[in-house]
C-alpha positions as a Markdown table, in Angstrom:
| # | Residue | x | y | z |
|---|---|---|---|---|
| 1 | Unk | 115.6 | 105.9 | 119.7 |
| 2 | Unk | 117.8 | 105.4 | 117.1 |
| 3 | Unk | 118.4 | 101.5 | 116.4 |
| 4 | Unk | 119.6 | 99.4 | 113.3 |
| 5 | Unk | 117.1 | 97.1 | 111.7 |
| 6 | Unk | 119.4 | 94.1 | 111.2 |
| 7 | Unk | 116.9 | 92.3 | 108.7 |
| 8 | Unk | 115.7 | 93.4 | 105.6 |
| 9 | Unk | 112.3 | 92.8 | 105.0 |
| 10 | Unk | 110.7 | 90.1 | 102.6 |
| 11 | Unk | 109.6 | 93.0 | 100.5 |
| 12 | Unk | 113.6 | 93.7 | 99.1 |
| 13 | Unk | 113.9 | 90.3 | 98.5 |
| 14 | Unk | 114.4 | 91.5 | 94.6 |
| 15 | Unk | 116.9 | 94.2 | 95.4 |
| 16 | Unk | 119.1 | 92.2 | 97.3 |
| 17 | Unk | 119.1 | 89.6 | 94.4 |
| 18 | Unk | 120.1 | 92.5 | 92.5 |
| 19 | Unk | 122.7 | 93.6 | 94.8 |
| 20 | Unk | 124.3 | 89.8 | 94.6 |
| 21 | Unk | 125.1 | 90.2 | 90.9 |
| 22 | Unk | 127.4 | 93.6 | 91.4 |
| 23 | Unk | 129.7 | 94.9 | 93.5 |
| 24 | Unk | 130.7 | 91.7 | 96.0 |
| 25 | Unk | 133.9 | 93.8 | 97.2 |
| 26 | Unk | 134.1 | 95.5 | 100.4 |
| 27 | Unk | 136.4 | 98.5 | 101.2 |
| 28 | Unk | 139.5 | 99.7 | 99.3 |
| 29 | Unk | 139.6 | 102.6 | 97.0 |
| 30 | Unk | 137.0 | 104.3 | 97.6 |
| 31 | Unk | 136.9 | 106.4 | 94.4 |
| 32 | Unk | 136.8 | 103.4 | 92.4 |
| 33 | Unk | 134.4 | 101.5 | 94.6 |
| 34 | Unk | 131.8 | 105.2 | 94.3 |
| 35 | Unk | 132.2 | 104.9 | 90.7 |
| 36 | Unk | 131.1 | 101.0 | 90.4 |
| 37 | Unk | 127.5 | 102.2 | 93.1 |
| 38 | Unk | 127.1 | 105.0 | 90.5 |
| 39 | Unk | 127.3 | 102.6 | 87.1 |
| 40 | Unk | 125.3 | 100.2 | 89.0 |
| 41 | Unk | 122.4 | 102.9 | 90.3 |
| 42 | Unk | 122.1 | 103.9 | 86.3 |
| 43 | Unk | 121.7 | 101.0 | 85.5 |
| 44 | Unk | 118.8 | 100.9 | 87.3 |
| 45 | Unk | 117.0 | 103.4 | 86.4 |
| 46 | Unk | 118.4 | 106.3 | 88.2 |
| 47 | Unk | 119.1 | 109.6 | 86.8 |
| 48 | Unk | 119.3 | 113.4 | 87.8 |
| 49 | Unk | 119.6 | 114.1 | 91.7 |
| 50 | Unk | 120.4 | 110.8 | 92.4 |
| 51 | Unk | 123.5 | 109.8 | 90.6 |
| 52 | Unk | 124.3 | 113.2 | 91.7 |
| 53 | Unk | 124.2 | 112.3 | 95.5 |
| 54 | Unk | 125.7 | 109.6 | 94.5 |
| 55 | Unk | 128.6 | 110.7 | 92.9 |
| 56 | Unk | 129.0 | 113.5 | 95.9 |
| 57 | Unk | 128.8 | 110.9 | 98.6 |
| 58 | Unk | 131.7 | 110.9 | 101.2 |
| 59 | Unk | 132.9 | 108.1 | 104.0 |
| 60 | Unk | 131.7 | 109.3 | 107.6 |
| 61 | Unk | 133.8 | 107.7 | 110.0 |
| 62 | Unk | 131.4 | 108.9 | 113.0 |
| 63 | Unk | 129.3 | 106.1 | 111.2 |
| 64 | Unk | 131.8 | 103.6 | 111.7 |
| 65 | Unk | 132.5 | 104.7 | 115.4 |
| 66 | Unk | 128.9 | 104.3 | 116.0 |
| 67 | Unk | 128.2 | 101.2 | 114.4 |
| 68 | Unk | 130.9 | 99.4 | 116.5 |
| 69 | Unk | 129.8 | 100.6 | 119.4 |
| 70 | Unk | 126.2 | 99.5 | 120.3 |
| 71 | Unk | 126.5 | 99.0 | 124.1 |
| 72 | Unk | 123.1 | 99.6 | 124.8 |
| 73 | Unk | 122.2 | 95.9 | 123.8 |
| 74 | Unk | 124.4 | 94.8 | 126.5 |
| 75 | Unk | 121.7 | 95.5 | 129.1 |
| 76 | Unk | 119.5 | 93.2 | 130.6 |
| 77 | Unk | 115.9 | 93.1 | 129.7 |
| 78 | Unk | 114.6 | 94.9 | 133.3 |
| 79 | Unk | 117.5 | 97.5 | 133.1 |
| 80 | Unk | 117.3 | 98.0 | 129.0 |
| 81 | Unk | 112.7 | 98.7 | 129.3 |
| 82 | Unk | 113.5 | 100.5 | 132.3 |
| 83 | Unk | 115.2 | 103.1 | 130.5 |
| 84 | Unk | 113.2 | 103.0 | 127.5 |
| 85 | Unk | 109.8 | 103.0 | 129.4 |
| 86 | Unk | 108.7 | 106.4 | 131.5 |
| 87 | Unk | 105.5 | 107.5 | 132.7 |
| 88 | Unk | 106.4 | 110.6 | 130.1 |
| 89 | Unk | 106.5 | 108.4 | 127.4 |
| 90 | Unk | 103.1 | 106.6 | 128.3 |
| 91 | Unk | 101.1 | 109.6 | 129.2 |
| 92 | Unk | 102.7 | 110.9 | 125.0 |
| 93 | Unk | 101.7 | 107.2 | 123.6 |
| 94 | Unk | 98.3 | 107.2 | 125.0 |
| 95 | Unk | 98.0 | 111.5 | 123.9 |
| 96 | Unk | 98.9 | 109.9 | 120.4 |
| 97 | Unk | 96.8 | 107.3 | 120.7 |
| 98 | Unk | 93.6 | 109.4 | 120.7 |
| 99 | Unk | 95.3 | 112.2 | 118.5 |
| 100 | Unk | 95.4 | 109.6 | 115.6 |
| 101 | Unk | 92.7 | 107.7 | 116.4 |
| 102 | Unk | 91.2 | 108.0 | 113.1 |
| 103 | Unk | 94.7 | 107.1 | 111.3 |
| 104 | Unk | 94.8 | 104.2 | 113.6 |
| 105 | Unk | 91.8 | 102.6 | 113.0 |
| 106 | Unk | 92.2 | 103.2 | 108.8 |
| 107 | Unk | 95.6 | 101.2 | 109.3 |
| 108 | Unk | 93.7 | 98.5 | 111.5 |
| 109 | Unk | 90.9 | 98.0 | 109.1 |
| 110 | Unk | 93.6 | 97.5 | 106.1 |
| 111 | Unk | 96.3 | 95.8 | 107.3 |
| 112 | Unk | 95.2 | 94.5 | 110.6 |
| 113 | Unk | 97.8 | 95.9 | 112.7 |
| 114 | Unk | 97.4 | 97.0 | 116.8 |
| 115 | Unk | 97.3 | 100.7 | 117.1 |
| 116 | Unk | 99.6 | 100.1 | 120.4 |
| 117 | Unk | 102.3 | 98.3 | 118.6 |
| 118 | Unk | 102.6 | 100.8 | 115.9 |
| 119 | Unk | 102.7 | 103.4 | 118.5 |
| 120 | Unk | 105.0 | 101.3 | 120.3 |
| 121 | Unk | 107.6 | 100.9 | 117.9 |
| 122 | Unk | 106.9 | 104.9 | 117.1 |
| 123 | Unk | 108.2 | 105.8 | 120.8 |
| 124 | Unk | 111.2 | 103.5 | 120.7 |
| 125 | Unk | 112.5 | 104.9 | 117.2 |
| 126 | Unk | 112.0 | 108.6 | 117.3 |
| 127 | Unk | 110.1 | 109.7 | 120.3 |
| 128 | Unk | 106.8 | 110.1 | 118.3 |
| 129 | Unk | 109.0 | 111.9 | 115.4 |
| 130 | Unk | 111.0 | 114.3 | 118.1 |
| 131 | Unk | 114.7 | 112.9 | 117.5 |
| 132 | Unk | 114.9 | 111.3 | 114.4 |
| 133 | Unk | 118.6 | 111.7 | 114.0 |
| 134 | Unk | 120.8 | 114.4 | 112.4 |
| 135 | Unk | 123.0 | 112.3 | 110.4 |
| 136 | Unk | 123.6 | 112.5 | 106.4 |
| 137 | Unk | 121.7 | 109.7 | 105.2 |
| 138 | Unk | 123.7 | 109.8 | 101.8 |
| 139 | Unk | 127.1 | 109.6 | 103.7 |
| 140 | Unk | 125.3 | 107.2 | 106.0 |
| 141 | Unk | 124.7 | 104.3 | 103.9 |
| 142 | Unk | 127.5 | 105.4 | 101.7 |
| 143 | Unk | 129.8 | 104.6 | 104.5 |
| 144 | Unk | 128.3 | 101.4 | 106.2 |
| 145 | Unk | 128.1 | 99.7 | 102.1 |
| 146 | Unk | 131.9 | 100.5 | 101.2 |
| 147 | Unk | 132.5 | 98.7 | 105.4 |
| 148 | Unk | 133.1 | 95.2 | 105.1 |
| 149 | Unk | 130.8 | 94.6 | 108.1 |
| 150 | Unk | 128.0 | 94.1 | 106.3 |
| 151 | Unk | 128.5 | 95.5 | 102.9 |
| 152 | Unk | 125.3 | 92.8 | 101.6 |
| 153 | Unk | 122.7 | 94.6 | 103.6 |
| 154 | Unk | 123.7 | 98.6 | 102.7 |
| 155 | Unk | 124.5 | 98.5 | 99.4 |
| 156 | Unk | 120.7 | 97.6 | 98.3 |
| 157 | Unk | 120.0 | 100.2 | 100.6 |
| 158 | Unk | 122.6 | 103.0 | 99.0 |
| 159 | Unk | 120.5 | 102.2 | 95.1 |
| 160 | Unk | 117.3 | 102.6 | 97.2 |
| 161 | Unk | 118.1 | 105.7 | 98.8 |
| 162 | Unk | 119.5 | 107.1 | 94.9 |
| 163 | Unk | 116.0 | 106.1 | 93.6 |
| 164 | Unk | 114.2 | 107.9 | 96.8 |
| 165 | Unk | 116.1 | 110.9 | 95.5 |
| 166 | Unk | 116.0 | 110.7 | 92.0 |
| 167 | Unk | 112.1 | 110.4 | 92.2 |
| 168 | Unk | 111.9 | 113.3 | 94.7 |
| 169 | Unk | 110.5 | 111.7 | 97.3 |
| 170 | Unk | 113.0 | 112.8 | 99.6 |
| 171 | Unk | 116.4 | 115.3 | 99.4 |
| 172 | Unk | 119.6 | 114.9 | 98.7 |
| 173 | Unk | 119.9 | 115.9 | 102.1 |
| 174 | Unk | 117.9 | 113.9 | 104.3 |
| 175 | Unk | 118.9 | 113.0 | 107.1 |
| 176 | Unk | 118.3 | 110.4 | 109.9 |
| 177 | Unk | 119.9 | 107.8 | 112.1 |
| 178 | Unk | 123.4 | 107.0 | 111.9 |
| 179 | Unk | 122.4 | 103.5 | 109.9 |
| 180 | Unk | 120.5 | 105.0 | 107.5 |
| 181 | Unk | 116.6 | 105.1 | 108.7 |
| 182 | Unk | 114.6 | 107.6 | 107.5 |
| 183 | Unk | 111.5 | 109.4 | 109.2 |
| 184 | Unk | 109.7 | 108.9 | 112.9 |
| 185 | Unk | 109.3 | 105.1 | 112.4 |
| 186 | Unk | 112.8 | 104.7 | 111.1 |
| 187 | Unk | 113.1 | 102.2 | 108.1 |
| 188 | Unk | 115.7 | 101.4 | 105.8 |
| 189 | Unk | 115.6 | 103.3 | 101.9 |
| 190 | Unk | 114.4 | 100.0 | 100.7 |
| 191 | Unk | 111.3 | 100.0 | 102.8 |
| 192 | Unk | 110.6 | 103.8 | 102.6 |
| 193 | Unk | 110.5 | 103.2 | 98.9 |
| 194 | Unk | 108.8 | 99.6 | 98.9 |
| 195 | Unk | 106.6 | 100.2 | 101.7 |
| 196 | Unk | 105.6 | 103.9 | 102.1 |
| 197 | Unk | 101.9 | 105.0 | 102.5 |
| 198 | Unk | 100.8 | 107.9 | 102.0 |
| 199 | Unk | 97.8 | 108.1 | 105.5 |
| 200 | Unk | 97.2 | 112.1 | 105.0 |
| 201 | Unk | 96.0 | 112.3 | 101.4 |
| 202 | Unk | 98.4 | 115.0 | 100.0 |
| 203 | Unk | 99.7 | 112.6 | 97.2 |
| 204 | Unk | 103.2 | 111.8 | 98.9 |
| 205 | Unk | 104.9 | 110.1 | 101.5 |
| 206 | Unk | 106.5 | 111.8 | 104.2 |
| 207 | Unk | 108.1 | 110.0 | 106.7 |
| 208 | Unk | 109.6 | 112.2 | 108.7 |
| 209 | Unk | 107.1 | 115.3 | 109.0 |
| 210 | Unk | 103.7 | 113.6 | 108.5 |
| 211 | Unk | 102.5 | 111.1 | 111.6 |
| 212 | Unk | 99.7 | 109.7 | 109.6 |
| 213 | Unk | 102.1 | 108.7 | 106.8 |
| 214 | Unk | 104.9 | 107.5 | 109.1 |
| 215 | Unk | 101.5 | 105.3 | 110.8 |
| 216 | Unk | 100.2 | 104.0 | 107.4 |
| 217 | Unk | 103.5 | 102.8 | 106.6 |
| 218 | Unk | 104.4 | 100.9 | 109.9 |
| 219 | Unk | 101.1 | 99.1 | 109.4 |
| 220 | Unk | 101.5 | 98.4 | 106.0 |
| 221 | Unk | 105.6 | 97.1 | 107.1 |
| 222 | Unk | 104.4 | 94.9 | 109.4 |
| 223 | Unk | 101.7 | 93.4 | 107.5 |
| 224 | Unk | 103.5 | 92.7 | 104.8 |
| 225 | Unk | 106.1 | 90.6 | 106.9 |
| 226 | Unk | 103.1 | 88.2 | 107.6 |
| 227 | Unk | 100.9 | 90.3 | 111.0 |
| 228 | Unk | 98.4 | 88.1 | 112.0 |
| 229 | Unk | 94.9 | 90.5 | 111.7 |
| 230 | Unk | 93.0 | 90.5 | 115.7 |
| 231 | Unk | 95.5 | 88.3 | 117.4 |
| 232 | Unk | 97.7 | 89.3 | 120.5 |
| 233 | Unk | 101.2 | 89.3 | 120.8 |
| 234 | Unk | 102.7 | 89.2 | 124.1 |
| 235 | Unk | 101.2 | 88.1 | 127.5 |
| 236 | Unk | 102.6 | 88.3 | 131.0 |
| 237 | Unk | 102.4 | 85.1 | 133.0 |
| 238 | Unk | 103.6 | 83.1 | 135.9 |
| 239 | Unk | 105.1 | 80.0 | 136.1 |
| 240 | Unk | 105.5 | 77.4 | 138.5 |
| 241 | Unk | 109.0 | 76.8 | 140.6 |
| 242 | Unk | 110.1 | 73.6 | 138.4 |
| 243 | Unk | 109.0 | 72.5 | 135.0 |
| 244 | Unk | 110.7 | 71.6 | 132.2 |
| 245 | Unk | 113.0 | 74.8 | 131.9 |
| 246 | Unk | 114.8 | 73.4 | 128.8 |
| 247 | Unk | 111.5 | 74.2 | 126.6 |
| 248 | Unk | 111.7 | 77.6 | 127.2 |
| 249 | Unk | 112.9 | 80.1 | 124.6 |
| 250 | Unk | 111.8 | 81.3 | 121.1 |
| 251 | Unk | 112.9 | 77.9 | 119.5 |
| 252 | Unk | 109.5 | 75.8 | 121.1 |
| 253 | Unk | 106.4 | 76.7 | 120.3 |
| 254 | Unk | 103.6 | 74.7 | 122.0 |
| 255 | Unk | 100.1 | 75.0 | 122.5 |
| 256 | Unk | 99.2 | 77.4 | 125.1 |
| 257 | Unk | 97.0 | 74.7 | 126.5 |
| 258 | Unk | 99.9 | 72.9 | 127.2 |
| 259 | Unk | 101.5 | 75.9 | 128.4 |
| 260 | Unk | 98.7 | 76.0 | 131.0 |
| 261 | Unk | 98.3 | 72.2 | 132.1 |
| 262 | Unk | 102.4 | 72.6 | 132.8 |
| 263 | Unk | 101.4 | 75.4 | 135.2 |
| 264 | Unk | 102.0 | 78.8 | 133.2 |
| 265 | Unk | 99.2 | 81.0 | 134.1 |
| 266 | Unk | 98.0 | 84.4 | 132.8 |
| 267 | Unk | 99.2 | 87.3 | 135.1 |
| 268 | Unk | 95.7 | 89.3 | 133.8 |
| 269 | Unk | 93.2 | 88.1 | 131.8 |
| 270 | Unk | 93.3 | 84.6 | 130.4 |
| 271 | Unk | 95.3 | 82.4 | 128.1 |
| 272 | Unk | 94.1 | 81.9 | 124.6 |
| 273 | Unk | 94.6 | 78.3 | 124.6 |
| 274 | Unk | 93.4 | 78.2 | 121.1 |
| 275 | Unk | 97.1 | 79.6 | 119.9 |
| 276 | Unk | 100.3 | 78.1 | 120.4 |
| 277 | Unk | 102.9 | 80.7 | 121.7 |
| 278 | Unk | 106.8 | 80.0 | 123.1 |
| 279 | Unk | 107.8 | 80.8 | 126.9 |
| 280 | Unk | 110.0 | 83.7 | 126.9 |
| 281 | Unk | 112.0 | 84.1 | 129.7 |
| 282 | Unk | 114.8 | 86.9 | 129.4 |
| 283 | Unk | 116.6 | 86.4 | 132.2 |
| 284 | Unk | 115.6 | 83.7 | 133.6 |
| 285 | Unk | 113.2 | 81.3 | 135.3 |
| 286 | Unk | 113.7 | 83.7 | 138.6 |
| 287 | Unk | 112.8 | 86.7 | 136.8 |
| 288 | Unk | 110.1 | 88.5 | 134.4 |
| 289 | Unk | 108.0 | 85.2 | 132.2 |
| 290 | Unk | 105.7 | 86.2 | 129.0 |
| 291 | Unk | 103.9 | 83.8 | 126.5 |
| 292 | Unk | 105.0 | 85.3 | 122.9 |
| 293 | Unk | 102.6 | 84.5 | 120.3 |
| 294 | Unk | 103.5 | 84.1 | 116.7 |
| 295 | Unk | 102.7 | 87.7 | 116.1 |
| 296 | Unk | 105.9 | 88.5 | 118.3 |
| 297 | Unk | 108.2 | 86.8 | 115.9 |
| 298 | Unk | 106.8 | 89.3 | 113.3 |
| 299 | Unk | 108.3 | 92.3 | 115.4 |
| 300 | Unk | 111.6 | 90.4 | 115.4 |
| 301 | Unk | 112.1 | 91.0 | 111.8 |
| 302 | Unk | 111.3 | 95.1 | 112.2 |
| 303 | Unk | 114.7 | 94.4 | 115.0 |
| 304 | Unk | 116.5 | 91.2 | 115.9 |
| 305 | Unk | 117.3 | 92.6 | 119.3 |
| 306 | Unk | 115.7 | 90.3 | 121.7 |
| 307 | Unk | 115.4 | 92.9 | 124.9 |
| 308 | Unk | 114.8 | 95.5 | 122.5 |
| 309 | Unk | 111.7 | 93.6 | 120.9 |
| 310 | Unk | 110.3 | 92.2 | 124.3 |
| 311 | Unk | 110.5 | 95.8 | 125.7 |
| 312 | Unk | 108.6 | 97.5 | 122.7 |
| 313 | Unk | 106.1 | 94.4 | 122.5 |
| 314 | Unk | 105.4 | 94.8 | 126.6 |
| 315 | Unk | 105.5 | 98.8 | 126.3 |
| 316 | Unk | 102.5 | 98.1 | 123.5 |
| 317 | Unk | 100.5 | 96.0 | 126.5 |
| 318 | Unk | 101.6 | 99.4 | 128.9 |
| 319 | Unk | 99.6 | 101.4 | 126.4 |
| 320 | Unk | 96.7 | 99.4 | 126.4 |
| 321 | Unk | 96.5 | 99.1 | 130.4 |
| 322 | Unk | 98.7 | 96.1 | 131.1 |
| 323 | Unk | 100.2 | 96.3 | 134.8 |
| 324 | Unk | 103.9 | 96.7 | 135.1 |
| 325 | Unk | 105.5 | 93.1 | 134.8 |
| 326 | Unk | 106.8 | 91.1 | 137.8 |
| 327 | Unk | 110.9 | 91.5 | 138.0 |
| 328 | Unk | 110.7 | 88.0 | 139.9 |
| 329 | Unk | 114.2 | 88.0 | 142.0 |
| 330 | Unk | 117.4 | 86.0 | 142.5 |
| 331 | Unk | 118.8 | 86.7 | 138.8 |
| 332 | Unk | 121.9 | 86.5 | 139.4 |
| 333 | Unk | 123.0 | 87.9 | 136.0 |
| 334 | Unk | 126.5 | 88.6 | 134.6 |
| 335 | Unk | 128.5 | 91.5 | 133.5 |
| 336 | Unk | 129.1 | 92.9 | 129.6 |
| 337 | Unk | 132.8 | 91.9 | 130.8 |
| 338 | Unk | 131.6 | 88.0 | 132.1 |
| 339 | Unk | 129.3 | 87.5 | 129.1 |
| 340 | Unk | 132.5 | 87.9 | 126.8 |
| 341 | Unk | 134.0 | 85.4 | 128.9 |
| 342 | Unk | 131.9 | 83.3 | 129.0 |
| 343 | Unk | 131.0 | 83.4 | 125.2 |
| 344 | Unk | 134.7 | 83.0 | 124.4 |
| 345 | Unk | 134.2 | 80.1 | 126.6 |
| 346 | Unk | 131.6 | 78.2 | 124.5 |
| 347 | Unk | 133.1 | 79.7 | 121.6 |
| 348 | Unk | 136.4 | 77.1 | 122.3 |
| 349 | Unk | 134.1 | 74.5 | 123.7 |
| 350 | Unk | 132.5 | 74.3 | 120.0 |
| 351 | Unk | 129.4 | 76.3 | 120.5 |
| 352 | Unk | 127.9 | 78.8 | 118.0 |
| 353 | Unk | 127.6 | 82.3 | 119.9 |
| 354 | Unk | 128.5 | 84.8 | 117.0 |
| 355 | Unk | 130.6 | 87.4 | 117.7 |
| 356 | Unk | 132.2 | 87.9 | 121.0 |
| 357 | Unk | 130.0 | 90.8 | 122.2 |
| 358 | Unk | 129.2 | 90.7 | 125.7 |
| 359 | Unk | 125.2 | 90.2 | 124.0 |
| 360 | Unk | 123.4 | 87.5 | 125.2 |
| 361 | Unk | 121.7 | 86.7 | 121.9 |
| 362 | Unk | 120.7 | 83.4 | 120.4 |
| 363 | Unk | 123.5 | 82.0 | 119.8 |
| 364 | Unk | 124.6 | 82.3 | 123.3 |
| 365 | Unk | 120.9 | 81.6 | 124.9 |
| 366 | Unk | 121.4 | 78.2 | 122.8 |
| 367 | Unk | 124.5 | 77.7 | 124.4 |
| 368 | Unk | 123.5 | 78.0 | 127.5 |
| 369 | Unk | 120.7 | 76.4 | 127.5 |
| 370 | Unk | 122.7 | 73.2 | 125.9 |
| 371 | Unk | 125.8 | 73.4 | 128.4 |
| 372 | Unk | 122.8 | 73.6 | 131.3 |
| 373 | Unk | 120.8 | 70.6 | 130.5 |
| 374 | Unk | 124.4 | 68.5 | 129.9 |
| 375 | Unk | 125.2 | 69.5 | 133.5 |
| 376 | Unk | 122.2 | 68.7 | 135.2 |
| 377 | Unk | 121.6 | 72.9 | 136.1 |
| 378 | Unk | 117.8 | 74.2 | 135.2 |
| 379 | Unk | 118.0 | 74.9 | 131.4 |
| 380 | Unk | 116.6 | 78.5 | 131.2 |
| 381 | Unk | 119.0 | 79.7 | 129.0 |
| 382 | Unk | 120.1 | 82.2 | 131.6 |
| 383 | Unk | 123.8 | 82.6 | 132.5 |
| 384 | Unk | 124.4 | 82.5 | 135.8 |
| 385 | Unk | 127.7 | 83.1 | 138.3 |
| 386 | Unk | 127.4 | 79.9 | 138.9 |
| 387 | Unk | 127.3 | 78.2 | 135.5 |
| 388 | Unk | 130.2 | 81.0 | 134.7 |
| 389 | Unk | 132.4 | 79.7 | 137.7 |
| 390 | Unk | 131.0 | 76.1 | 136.7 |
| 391 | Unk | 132.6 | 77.0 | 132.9 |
């Protein structure tokens, strides 16, 4: 599946300061604006096929379409890993699992990382390399770093992607999702560049026909945003009827014994009380309930998507013979249509939400959480019909 990485890693940290020295205009003409990326790209080194691509490079305005339209994140975290998680999907995870096993356990003794997650995040991105997206990548980036959406993130990407060329390392032609990932574990130019392993010994990396490169990479992505080597994740647990709701959420991180001695219990297993973790509760205190360890806030940076995240981190426990999570009841949720409502709402009540999107994100979670402790209503960061009616 073919979703945007919103964050750049720490690892292009010296390309975006690059980036903040050229080019700060967004949009007009585009010829002009081509030429600037092409000076710029030469500057830098690049030569041959890449100033080529560069110079050939056209605006794609099915990029645009799709880039406004992300509805999928509208979903609610049961509805959005229902549709992402199948018994198909599974039974091809696990089939991987042992495939690779080799590749996964060289990745795990380097860089520390899961072989579930990184088969996780596989599944999610491409299906295990089967639809990795059919879109220019040249024309791609091109497009979304002339936009004035977010010009600061693609234009480090659109010198990346030149250099990717120019060195050979991939075609002129490449193609992949619609915002510019490349390969079965979709990352950004930058990354494929910065980050790429070679994990089948031919000498290059091949993100989008080798599986052990694309698995050597992920790894070596994830460590290098700061994986924490034989330490979970994500746990399902239970929690009592009241507590204090208003700690809940990815801003508080507590012990996990304290978790435990304010009733949160493991759903399998048992807690490792030796961590500290935050109680994530995605829609609710009625409804699904998992301790996220610090590892989890890795996996934020590969996508800031919340329900996105909490599905791939929960289809990684699937994989390795986690039950299927308790949906709880009673959510009571609100529609795409009632979240903009309500976040235009809070927006004129003074609250931070971001952009009027019908996403319960953050911003909005915060929000919630703030207007439901004010009013005396549980503080789980959950919008409800009845805090919308209350509004």
């Amino acid at each position: 599946m073919n979703l945007f990485k919103s964050v750049l890693c720490a690892g292009t940290a010296t390309i975006l300061m690059t980036a903040s020295v050229y080019a700060q205009s967004c949009g007009g003409d585009f010829s002009a604006w081509r030429a600037q990326m092409v000076e710029q790209a030469q500057s830098e080194g690049v030569n041959g096929a890449g100033l080529e691509a560069l110079k050939n490079a056209r605006i794609d305005q099915s990029i645009l379409q799709k880039d406004r339209a992300q509805g999928v994140f509208t979903l609610d975290f049961i509805e959005f890993s229902r549709r992402l998680i199948s018994q198909n999907r599974i039974d091809n995870g696990r089939k991987n699992l042992n495939k690779y096993a080799s590749i996964f356990e060289r990745a795990r003794q380097e860089y520390g990382v899961a072989p579930e997650i990184i088969t996780s995040f596989w599944a999610f991105e491409t299906d295990y390399g089967a639809i990795q997206g059919d879109d220019l990548t040249v024309n791609a980036v091109t497009t979304l770093a002339h936009d004035c959406r977010r010009p600061e993130l693609f234009r480090p990407q659109l010198i990346a992607l030149a250099k990717l060329i120019d060195q050979g390392i991939v075609p002129a032609d490449v193609t992949g999702a619609w915002a510019g990932e490349i390969g079965q574990i979709q990352v950004l130019p930058a990354d494929y560049l910065t980050k790429g392993r070679d994990g089948d010994g031919d000498g290059r990396v091949e993100l989008k026909t080798s599986a052990p490169d694309a698995i050597m990479t992920a790894a070596n992505f994830l460590s290098k945003l700061g994986w924490q080597a034989n330490q979970p994740w994500l746990q399902e647990v239970s929690v009592p009827d009241e507590m204090e709701w208003y700690d809940a959420g990815l801003h508080k991180r507590l012990p996990v014994s304290e978790w435990k001695a304010r009733g949160v219990n493991a759903r399998e297993g048992s807690l490792p009380e030796n961590l500290e973790a935050s109680l994530v509760l995605p829609m609710g205190r009625k409804g699904p309930a998992f301790l996220a360890y610090p590892n989890f806030t890795i996996l934020l940076e590969w996508n800031q998507s919340l329900t996105y995240v909490l599905t791939a981190a929960y289809f990684g426990n699937r994989l390795g013979g986690a039950e299927i999570y308790n949906a709880g009841s009673n959510h009571d949720g609100l529609s795409a249509d009632q979240v903009k409502s309500l976040q235009s709402k809070l927006s004129a009540a003074g609250y931070d939400v971001g952009k009027i999107d019908g996403i319960i994100g953050a911003g909005t979670r915060a929000a919630v959480r703030e207007i439901q402790q004010k009013n005396g209503l549980p503080a789980d960061a959950w919008p409800t019909e009845i805090l919308f009616n209350y509004l």
